[in-house]
Backbone as CSV, one residue per row, in Angstrom:
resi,resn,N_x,N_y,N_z,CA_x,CA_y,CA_z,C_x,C_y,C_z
1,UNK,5.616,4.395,-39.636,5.944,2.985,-39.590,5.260,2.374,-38.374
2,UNK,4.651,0.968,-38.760,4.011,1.025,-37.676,4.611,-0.435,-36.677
3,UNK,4.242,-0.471,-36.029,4.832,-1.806,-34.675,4.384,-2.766,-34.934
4,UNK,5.186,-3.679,-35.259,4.458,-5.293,-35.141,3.864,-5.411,-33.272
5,UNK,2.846,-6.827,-33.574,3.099,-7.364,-32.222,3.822,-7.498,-31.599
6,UNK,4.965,-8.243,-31.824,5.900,-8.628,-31.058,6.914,-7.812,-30.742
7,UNK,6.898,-6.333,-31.274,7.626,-5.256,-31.095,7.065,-4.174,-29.655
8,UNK,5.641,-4.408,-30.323,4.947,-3.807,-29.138,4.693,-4.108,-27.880
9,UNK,4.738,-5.687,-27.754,5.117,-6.153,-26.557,6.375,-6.328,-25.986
10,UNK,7.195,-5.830,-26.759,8.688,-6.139,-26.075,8.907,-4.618,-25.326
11,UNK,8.128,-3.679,-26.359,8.204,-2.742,-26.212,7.535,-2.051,-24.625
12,UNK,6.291,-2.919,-24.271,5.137,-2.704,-23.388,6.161,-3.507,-22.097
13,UNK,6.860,-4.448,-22.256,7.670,-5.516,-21.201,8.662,-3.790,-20.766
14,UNK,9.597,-3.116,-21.517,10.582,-2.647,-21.552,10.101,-1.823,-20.452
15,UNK,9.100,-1.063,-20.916,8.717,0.201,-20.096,8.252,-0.126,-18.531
16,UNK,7.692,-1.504,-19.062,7.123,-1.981,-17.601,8.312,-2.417,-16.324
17,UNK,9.270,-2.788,-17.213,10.666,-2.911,-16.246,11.277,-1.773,-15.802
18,UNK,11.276,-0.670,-16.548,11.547,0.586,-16.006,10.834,1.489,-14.964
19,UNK,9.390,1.126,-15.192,8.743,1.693,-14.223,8.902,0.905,-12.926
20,UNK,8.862,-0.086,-12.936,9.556,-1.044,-11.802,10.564,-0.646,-11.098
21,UNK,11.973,-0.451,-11.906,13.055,-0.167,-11.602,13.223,1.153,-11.053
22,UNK,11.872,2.147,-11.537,11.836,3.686,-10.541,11.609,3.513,-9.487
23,UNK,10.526,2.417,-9.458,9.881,2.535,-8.109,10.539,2.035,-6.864
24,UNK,11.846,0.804,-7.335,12.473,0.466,-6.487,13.575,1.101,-6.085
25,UNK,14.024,1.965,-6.797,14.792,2.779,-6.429,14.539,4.352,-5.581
26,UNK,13.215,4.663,-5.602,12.539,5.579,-4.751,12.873,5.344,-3.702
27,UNK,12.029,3.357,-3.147,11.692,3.209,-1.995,13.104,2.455,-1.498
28,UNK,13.824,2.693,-1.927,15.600,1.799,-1.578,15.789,2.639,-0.305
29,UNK,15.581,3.881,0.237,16.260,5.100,1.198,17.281,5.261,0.885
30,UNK,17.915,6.497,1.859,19.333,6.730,1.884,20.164,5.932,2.268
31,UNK,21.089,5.919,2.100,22.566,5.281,2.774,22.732,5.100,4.006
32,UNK,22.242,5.959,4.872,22.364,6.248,6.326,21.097,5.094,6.700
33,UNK,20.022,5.397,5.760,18.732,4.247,6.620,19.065,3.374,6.185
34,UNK,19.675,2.215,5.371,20.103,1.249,5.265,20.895,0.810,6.079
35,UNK,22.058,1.503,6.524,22.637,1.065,7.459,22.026,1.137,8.842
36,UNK,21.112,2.027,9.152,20.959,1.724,10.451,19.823,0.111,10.614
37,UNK,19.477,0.425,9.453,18.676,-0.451,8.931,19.034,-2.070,9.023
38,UNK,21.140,-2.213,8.767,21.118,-3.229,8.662,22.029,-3.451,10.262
39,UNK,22.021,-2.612,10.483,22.676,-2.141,12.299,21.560,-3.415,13.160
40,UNK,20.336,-2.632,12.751,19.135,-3.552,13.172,19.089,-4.542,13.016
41,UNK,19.115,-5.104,11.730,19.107,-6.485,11.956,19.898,-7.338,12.528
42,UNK,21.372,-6.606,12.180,22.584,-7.489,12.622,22.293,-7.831,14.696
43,UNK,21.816,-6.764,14.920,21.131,-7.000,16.512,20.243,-8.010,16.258
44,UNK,18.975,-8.075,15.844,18.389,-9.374,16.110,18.854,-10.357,16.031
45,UNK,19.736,-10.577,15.013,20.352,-11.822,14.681,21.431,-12.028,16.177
46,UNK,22.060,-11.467,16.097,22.745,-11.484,17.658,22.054,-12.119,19.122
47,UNK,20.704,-11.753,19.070,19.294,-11.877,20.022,19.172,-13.483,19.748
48,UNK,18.757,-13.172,18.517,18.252,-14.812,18.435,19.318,-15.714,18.329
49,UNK,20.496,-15.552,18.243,21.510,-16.442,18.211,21.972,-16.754,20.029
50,UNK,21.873,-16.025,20.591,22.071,-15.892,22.151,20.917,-16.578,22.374
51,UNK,19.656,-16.433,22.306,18.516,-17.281,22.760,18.513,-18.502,21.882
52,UNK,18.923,-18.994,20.898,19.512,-20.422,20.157,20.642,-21.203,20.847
53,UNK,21.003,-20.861,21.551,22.494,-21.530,22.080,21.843,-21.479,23.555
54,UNK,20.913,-20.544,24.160,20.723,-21.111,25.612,19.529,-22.367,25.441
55,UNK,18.616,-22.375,24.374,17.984,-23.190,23.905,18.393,-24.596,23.486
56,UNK,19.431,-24.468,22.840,20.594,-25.777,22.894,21.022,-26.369,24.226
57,UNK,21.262,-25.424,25.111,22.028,-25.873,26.485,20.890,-26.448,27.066
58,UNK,19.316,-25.806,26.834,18.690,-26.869,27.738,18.127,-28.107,27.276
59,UNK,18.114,-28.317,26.221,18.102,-29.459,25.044,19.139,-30.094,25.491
60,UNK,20.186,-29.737,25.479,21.507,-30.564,25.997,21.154,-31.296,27.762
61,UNK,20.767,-30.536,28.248,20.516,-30.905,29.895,19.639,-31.833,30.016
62,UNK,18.647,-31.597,29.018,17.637,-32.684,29.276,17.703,-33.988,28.243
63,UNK,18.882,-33.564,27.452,18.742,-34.989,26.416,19.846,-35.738,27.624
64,UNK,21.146,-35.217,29.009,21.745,-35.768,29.718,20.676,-36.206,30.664
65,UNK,19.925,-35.583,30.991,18.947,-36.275,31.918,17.928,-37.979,31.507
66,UNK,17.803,-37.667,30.023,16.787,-38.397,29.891,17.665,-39.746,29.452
67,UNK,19.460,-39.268,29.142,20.364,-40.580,29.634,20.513,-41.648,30.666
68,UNK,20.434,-40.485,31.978,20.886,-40.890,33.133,19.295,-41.656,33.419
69,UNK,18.181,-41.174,32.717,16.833,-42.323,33.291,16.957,-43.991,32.479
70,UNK,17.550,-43.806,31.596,17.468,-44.937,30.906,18.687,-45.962,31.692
C-alpha cells in the first residue's frame, strides 16, 4: 500500500519532531546541572538587581540636584 502525499509529509513532519525532541532531551543535562545552573542565574539576577537600585539612587540624586538648580 502505498503513501499519499499528504501522508508522507505528515509522516516526514512526525519523525522530524522526534528527532528534535531526542536531541533536546540529550542536551537538557542532569538534574544536578540544572540546578546549579539555575543557582547561577538566580546570582546574576541578584548582581544586577543590586547594581539597578544603586543606579536608581544616583538617578535619584541627580534628578534632586537638577531640582535644586532650577
Amino acid at each position: 500500500m502505498a503513501l499519499t502525499p499528504a501522508e508522507e509529509a505528515r509522516l516526514q513532519a512526525v519523525e522530524l519532531a522526534v528527532t528534535q525532541m531526542q536531541v533536546l532531551i540529550r542536551g537538557m543535562g542532569s538534574k544536578n546541572q540544572l540546578n546549579r545552573l539555575r543557582v547561577l542565574c538566580g546570582n546574576n539576577i541578584n548582581k544586577l538587581t543590586d547594581k539597578v537600585t544603586d543606579l536608581e539612587a544616583i538617578a535619584q540624586e541627580l534628578l534632586d540636584l537638577a531640582r535644586k538648580l532650577q
